[in-house]
BALOBA-1460 file (C-alpha; in Angstrom, 3 decimals):
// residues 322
<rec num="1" residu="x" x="115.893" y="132.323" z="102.496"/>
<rec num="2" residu="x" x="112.375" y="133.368" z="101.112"/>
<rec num="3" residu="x" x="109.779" y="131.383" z="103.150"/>
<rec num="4" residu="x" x="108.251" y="130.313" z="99.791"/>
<rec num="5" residu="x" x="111.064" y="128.523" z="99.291"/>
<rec num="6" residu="x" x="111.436" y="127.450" z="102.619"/>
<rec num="7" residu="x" x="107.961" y="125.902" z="102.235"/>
<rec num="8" residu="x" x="108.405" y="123.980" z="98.809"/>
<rec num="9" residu="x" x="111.498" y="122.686" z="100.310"/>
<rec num="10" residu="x" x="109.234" y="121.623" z="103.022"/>
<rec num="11" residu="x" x="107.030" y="119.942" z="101.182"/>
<rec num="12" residu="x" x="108.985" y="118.657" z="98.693"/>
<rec num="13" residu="x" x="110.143" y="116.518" z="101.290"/>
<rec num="14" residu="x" x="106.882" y="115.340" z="102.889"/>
<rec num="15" residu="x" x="104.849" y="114.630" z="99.737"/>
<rec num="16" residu="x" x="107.863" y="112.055" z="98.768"/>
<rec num="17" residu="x" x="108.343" y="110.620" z="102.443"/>
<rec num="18" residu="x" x="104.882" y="109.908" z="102.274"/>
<rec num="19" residu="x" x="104.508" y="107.978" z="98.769"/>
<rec num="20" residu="x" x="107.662" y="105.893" z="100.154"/>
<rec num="21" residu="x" x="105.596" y="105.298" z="103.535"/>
<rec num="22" residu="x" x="102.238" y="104.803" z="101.462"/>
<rec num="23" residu="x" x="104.013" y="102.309" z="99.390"/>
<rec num="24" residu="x" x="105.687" y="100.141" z="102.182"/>
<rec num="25" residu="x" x="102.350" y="99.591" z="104.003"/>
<rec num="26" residu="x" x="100.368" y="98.748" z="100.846"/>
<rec num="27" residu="x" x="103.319" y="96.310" z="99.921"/>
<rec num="28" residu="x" x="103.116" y="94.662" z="103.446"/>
<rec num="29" residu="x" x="99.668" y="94.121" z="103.682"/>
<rec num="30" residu="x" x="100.044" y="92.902" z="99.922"/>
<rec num="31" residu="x" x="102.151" y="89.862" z="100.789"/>
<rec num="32" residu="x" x="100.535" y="89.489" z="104.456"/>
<rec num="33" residu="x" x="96.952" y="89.389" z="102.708"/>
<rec num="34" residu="x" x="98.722" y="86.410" z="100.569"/>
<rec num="35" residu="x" x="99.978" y="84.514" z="103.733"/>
<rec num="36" residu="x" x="96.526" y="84.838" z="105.545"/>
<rec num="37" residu="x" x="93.627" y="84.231" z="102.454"/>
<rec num="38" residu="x" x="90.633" y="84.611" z="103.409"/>
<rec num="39" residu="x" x="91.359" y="84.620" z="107.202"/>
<rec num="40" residu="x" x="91.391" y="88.412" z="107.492"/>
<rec num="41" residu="x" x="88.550" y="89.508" z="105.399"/>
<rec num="42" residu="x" x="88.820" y="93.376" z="106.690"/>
<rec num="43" residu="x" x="92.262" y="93.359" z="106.312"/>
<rec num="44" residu="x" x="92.693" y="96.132" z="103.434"/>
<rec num="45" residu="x" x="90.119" y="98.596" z="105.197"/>
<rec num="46" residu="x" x="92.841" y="99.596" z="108.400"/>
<rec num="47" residu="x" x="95.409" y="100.999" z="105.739"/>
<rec num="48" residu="x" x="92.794" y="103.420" z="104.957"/>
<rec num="49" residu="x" x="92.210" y="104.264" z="108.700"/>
<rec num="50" residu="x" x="96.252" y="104.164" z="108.777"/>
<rec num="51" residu="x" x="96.334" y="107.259" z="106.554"/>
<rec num="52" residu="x" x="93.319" y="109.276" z="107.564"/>
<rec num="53" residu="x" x="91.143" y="109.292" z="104.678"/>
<rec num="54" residu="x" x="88.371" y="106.803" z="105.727"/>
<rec num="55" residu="x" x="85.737" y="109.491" z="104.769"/>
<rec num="56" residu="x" x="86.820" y="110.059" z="101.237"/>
<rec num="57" residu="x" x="86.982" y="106.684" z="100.522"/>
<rec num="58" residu="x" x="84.089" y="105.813" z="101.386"/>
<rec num="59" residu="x" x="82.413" y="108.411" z="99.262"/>
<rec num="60" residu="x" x="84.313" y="107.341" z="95.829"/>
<rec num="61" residu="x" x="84.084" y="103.429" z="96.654"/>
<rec num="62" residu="x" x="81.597" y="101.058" z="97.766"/>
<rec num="63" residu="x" x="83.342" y="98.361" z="99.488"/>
<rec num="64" residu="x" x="86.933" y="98.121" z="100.616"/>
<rec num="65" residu="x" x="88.180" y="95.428" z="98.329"/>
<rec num="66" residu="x" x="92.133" y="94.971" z="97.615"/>
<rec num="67" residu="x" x="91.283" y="96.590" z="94.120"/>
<rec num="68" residu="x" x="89.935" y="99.731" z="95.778"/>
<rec num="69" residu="x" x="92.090" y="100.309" z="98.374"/>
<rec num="70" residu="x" x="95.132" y="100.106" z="96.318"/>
<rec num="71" residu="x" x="93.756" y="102.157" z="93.583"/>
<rec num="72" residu="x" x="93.314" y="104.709" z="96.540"/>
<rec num="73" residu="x" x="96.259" y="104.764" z="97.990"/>
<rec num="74" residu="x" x="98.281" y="104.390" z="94.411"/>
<rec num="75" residu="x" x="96.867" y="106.151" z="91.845"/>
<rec num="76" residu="x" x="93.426" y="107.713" z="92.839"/>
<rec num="77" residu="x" x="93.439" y="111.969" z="91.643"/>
<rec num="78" residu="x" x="90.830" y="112.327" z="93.657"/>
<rec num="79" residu="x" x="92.930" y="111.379" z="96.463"/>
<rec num="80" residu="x" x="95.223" y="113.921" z="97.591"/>
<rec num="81" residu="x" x="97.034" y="111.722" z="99.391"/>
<rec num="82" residu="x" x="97.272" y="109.036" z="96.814"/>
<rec num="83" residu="x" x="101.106" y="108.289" z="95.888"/>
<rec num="84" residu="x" x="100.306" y="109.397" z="92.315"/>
<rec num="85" residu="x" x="99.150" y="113.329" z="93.988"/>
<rec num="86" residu="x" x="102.324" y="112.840" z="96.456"/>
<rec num="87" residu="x" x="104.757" y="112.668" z="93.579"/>
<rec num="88" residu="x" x="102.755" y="115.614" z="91.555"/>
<rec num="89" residu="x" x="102.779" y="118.017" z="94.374"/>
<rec num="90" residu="x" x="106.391" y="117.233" z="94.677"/>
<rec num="91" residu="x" x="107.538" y="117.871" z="91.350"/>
<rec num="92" residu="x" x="105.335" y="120.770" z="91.146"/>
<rec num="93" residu="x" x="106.999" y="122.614" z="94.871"/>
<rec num="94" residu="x" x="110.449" y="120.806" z="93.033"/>
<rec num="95" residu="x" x="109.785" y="122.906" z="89.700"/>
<rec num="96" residu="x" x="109.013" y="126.290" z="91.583"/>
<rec num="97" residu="x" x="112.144" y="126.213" z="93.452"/>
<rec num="98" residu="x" x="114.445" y="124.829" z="90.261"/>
<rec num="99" residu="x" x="117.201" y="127.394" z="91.081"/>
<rec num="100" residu="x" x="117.246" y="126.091" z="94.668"/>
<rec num="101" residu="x" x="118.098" y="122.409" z="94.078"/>
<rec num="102" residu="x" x="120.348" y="120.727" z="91.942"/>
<rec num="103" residu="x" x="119.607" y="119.672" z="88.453"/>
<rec num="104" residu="x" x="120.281" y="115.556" z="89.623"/>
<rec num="105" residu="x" x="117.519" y="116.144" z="91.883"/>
<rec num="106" residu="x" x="115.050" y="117.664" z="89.693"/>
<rec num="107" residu="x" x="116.232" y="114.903" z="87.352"/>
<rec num="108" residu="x" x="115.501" y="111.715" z="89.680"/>
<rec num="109" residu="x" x="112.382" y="113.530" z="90.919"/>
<rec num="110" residu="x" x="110.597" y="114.237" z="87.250"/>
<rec num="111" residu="x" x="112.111" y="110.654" z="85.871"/>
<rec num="112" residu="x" x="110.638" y="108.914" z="88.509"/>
<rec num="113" residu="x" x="107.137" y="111.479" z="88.244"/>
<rec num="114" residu="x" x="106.698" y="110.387" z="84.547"/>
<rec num="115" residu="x" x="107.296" y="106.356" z="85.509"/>
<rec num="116" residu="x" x="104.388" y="106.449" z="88.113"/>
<rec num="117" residu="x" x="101.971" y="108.228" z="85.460"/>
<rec num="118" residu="x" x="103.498" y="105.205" z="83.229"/>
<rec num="119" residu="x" x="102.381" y="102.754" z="85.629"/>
<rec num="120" residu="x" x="98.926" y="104.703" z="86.490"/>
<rec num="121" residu="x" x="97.932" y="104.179" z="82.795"/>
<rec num="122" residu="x" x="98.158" y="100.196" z="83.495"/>
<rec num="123" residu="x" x="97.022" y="100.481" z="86.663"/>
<rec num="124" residu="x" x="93.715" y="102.087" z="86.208"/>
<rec num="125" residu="x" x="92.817" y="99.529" z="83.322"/>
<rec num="126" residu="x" x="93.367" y="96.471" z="85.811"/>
<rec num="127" residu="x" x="90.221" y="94.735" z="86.859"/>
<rec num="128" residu="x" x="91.189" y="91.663" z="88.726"/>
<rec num="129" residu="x" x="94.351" y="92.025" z="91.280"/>
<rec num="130" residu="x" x="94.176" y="88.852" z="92.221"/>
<rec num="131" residu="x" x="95.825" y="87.596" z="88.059"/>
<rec num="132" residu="x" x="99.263" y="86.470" z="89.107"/>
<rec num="133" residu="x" x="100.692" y="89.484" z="86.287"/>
<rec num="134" residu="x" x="98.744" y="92.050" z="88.224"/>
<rec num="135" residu="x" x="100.498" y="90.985" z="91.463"/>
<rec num="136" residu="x" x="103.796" y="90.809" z="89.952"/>
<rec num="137" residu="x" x="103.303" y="94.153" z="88.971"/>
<rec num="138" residu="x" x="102.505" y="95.415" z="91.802"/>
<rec num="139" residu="x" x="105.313" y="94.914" z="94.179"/>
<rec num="140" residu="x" x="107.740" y="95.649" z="91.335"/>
<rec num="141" residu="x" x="105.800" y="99.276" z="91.416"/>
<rec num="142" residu="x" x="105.811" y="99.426" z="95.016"/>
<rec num="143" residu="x" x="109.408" y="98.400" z="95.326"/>
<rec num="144" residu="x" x="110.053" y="100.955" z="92.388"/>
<rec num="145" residu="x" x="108.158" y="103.632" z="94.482"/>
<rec num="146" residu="x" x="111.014" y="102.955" z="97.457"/>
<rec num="147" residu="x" x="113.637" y="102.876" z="95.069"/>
<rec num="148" residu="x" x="112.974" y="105.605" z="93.807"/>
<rec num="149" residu="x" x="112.356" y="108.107" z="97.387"/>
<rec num="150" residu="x" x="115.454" y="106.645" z="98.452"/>
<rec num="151" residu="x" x="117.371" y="107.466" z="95.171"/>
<rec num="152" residu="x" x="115.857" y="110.881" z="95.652"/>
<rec num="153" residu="x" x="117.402" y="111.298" z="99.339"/>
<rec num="154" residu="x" x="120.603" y="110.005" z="98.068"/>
<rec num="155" residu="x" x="120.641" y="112.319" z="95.433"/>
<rec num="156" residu="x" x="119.384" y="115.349" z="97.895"/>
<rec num="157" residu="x" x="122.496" y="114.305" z="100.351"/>
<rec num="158" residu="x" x="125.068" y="113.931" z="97.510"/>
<rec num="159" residu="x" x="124.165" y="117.504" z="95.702"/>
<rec num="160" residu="x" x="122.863" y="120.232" z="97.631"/>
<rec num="161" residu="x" x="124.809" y="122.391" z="100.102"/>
<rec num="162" residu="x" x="124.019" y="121.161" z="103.519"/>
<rec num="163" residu="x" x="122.284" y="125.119" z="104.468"/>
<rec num="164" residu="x" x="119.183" y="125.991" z="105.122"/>
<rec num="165" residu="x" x="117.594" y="124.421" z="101.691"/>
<rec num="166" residu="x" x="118.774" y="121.097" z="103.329"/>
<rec num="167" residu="x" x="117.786" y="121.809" z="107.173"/>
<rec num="168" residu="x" x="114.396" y="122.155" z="105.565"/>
<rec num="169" residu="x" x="114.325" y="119.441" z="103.621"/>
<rec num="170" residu="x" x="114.957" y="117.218" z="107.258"/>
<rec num="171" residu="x" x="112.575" y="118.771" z="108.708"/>
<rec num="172" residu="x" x="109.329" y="117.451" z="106.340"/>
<rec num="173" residu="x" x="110.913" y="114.609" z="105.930"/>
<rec num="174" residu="x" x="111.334" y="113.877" z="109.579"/>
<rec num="175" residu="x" x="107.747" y="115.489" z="110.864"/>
<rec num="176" residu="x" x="106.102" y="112.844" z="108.091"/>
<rec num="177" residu="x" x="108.059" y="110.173" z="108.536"/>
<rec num="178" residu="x" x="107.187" y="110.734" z="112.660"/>
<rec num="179" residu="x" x="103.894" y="110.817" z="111.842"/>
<rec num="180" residu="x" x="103.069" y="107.624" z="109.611"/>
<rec num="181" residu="x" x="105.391" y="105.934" z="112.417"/>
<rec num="182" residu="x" x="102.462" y="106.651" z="114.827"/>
<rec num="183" residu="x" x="100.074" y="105.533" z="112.577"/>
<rec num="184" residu="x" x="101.065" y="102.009" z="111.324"/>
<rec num="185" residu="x" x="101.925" y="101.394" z="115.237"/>
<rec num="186" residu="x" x="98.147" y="102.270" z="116.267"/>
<rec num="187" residu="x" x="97.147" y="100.261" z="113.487"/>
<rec num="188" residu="x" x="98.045" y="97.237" z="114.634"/>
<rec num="189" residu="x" x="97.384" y="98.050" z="118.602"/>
<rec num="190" residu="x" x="94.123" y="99.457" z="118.042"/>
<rec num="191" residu="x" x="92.231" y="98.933" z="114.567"/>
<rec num="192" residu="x" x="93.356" y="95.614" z="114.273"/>
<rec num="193" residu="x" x="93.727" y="94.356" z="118.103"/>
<rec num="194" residu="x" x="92.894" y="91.367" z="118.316"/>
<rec num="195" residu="x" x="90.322" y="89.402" z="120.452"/>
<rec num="196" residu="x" x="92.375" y="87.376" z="124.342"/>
<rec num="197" residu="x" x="92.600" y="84.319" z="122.443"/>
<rec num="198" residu="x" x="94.177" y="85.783" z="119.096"/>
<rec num="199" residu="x" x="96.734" y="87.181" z="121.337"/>
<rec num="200" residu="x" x="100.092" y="85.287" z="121.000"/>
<rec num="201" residu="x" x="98.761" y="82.875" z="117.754"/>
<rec num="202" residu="x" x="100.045" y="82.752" z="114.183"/>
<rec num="203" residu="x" x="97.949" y="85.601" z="112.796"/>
<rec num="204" residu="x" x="99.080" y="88.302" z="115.801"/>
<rec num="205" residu="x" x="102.409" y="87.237" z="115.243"/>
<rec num="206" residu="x" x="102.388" y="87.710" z="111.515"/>
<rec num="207" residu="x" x="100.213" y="91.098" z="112.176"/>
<rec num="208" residu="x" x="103.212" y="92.307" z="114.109"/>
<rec num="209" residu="x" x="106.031" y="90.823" z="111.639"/>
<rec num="210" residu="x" x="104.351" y="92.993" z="109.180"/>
<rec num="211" residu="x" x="104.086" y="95.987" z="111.564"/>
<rec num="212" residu="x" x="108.076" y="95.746" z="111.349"/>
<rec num="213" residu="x" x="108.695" y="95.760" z="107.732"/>
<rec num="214" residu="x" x="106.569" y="98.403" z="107.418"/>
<rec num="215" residu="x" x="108.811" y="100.377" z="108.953"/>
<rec num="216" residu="x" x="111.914" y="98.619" z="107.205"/>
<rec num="217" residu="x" x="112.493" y="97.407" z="110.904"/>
<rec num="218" residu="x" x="112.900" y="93.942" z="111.084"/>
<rec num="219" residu="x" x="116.713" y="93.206" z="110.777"/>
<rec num="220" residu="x" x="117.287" y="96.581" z="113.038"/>
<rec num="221" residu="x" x="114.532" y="95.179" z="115.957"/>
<rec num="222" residu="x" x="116.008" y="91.589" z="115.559"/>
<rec num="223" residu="x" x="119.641" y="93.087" z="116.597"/>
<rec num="224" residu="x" x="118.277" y="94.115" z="119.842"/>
<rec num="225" residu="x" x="115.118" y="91.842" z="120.751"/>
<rec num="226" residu="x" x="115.424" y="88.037" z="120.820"/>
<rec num="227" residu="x" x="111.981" y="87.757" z="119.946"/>
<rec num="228" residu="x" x="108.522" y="89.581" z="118.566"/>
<rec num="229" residu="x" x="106.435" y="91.097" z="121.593"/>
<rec num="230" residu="x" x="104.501" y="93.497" z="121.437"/>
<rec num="231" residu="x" x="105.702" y="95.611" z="123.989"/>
<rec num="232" residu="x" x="109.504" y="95.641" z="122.538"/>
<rec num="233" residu="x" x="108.490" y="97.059" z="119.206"/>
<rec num="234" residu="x" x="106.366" y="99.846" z="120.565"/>
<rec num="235" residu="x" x="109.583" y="100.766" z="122.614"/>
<rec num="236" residu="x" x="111.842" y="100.123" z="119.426"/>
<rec num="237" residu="x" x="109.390" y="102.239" z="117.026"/>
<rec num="238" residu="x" x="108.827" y="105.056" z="120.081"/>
<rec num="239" residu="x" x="112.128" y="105.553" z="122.068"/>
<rec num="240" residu="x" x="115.097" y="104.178" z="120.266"/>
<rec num="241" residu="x" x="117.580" y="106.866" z="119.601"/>
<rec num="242" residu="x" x="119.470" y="105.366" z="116.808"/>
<rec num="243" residu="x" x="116.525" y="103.662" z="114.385"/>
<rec num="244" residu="x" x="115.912" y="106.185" z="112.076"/>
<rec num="245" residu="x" x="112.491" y="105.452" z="111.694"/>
<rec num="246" residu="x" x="111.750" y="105.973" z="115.350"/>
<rec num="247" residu="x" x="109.708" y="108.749" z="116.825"/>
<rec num="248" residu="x" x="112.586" y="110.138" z="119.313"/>
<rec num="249" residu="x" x="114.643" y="109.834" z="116.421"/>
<rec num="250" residu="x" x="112.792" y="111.636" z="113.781"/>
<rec num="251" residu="x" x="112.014" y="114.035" z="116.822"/>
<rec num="252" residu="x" x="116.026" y="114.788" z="117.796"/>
<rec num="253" residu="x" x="116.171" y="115.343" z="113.758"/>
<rec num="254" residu="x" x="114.069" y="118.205" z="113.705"/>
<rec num="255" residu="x" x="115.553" y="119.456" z="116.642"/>
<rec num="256" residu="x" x="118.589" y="119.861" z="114.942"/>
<rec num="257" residu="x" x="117.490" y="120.808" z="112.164"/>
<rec num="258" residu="x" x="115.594" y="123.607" z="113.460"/>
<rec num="259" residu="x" x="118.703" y="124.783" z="115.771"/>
<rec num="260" residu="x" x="120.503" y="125.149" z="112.465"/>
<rec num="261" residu="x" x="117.576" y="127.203" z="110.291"/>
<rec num="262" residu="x" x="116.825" y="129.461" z="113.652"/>
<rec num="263" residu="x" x="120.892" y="130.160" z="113.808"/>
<rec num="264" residu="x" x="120.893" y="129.556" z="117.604"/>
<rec num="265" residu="x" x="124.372" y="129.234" z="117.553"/>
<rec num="266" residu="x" x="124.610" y="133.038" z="116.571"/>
<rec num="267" residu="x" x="122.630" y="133.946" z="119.735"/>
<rec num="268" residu="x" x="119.122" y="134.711" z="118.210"/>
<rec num="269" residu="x" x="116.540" y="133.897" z="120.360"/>
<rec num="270" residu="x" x="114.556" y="130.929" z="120.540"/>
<rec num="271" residu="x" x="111.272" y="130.867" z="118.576"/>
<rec num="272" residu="x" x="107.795" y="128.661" z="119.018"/>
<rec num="273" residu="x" x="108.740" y="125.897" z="116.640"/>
<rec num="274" residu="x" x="112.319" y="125.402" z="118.207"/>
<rec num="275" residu="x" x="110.286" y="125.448" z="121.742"/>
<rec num="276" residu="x" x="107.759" y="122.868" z="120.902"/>
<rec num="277" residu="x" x="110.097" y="120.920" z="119.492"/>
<rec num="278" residu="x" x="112.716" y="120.579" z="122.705"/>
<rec num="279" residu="x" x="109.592" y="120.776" z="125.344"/>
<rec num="280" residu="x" x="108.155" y="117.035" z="123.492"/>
<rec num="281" residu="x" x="111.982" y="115.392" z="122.925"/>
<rec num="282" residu="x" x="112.782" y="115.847" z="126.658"/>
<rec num="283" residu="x" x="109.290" y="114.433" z="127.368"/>
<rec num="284" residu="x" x="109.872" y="111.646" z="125.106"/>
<rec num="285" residu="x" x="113.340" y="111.320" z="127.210"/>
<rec num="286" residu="x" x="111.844" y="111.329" z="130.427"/>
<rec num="287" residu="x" x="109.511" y="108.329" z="129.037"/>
<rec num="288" residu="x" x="109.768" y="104.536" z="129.459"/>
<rec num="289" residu="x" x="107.507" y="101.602" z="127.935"/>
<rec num="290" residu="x" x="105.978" y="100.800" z="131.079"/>
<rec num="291" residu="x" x="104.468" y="104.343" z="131.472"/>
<rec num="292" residu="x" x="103.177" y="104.399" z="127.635"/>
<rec num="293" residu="x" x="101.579" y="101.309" z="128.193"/>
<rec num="294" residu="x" x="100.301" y="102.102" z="131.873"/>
<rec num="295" residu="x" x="98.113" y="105.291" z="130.048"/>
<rec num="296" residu="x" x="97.459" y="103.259" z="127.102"/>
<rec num="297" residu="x" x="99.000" y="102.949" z="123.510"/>
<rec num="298" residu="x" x="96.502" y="103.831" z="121.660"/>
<rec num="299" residu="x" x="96.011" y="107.066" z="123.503"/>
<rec num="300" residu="x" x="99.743" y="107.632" z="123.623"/>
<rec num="301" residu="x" x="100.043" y="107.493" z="120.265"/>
<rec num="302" residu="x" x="96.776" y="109.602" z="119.621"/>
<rec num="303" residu="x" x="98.653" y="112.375" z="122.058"/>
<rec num="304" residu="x" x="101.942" y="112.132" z="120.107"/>
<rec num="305" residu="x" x="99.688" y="113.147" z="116.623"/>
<rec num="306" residu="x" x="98.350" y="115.980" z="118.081"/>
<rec num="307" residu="x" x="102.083" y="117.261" z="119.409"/>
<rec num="308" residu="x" x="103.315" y="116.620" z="115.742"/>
<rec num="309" residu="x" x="100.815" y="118.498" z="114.653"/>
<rec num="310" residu="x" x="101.252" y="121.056" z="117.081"/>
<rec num="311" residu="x" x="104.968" y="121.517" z="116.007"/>
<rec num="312" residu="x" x="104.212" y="121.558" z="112.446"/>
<rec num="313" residu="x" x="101.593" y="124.593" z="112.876"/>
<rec num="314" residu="x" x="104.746" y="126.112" z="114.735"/>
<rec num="315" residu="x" x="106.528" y="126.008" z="111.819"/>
<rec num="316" residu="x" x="104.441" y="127.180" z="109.593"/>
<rec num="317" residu="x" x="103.766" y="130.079" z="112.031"/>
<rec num="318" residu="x" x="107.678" y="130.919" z="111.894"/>
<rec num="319" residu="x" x="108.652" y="130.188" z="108.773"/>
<rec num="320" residu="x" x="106.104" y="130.449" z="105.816"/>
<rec num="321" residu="x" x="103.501" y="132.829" z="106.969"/>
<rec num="322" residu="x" x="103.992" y="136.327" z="105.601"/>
């Protein structure tokens, strides 16, 4: 495969794991902003810290109202990380590889490209988010938005070979889905920990209930915990090897995935990508709650960034540098 392709496959995959993620934490913190009022009044600026564009913000906006912050995150150009730019620079890596992918997919993915700009149009024009139409709208959008990834990845399984096109495809999709996992977890642990008497009340517990369907985790976390602690979801979201949303999942995905590109099974030798890739899933096996906790979450978490983004360098070292 020509590592141009290999790399629009790539991300292809990324740019439209990432609106889905985008749009399940701005929906989230949507409805949890309408269970809490006023009693949160930062509660909109942490999804910015969630995706790592405080800076830019802050240079286009003034203050981080709901209005702003979903503007961002939705439909900002400006923003290269806005869900409108995520679905452009798919469709544009989707368009260059045409002949790679099947016409469904190209299908779903330009249909659903030409709804957002639909939406973007109304969007942009809104002034008050708080009129019960502009609400509505809004979680009908961000619902569309999942809808829509997941139609995608249905479409993706249903109609491609499952070769090296696909392997690639898991891989961006895995190594950003990984990656936002880590970062709506150290949301809640660290930008929005709350002061010893918080711990425990109403608002930490709906904090955390959000945390969890974020990560379209609830009914999956419920199965095996009889209640919401704090320490059970870190372990669900970190080490659980059958979530699919989990780190050591995502993780054991690319491992595969990788194994299958590389053709290890043919005898080739092992490259840098494959090796950072096995070193950090037997660490994460080796790994138990206590021992997260014991060094800290928040710095955990931090460390587990900087490995995914140590892999992904890998791969861009073996696979789409010339």
């Amino acid at each position: 495969m020509l590592s141009r392709v290999a790399e629009s496959v790539f991300w292809m995959n990324r740019y439209i794991e990432r609106a889905e993620n985008y749009s399940r934490f701005i929906d989230v913190n949507h409805q949890l902003s309408l269970d809490l009022n006023e009693q949160v009044p930062n509660q909109w600026l942490p999804l910015v810290h969630t995706t790592g564009d405080v800076e830019l913000f802050e240079k286009r906006y003034s203050e981080p109202s709901p209005l702003n912050v979903i503007r961002f995150m939705t439909f900002d150009e400006e923003n290269p990380n806005s869900i409108f730019q995520c679905l452009s620079r798919a469709r544009e890596n989707a368009r260059t590889i045409r002949e790679n992918i099947s016409t469904s997919m190209w299908e779903v993915l330009n249909e659903f490209y030409l709804l957002i700009k639909d939406y973007r149009k109304v969007y942009m024009e809104s002034s008050d988010l708080h009129g019960d139409t502009v609400s509505m709208d809004l979680s009908e959008f961000l619902s569309t938005v999942r809808k829509s990834c997941q139609s995608f990845y249905g479409c993706s399984d249903a109609t491609i070979s499952h070769d090296e096109v696909w392997n690639f495809s898991l891989l961006g999709r895995f190594l950003e889905r990984a990656d936002k996992t880590t970062r709506i977890l150290d949301m809640k642990y660290f930008i929005l920990l709350p002061s010893v008497h918080d711990v425990g009340s109403t608002l930490d517990l709906l904090q955390w209930l959000s945390l969890l369907k974020s990560a379209s985790a609830h009914e999956m976390y419920n199965q095996k915990y009889k209640r919401v602690d704090p320490t059970d979801i870190a372990e669900f979201l970190i080490l659980n090897e059958t979530f699919p949303r989990s780190i050591f999942f995502c993780i054991q995905e690319m491992q595969e995935a990788l194994e299958k590109i590389s053709g290890i099974k043919e005898g080739l030798p092992r490259n840098l990508a494959q090796d950072a890739t096995t070193v950090y899933l037997n660490r994460l096996r080796s790994e138990n709650i206590k021992s997260i906790f014991d060094k800290g979450l928040h710095e955990y978490l931090d460390d587990i960034q900087i490995e995914l983004n140590h892999i992904g360098a890998k791969i861009v070292e073996r696979f789409f540098t010339n």
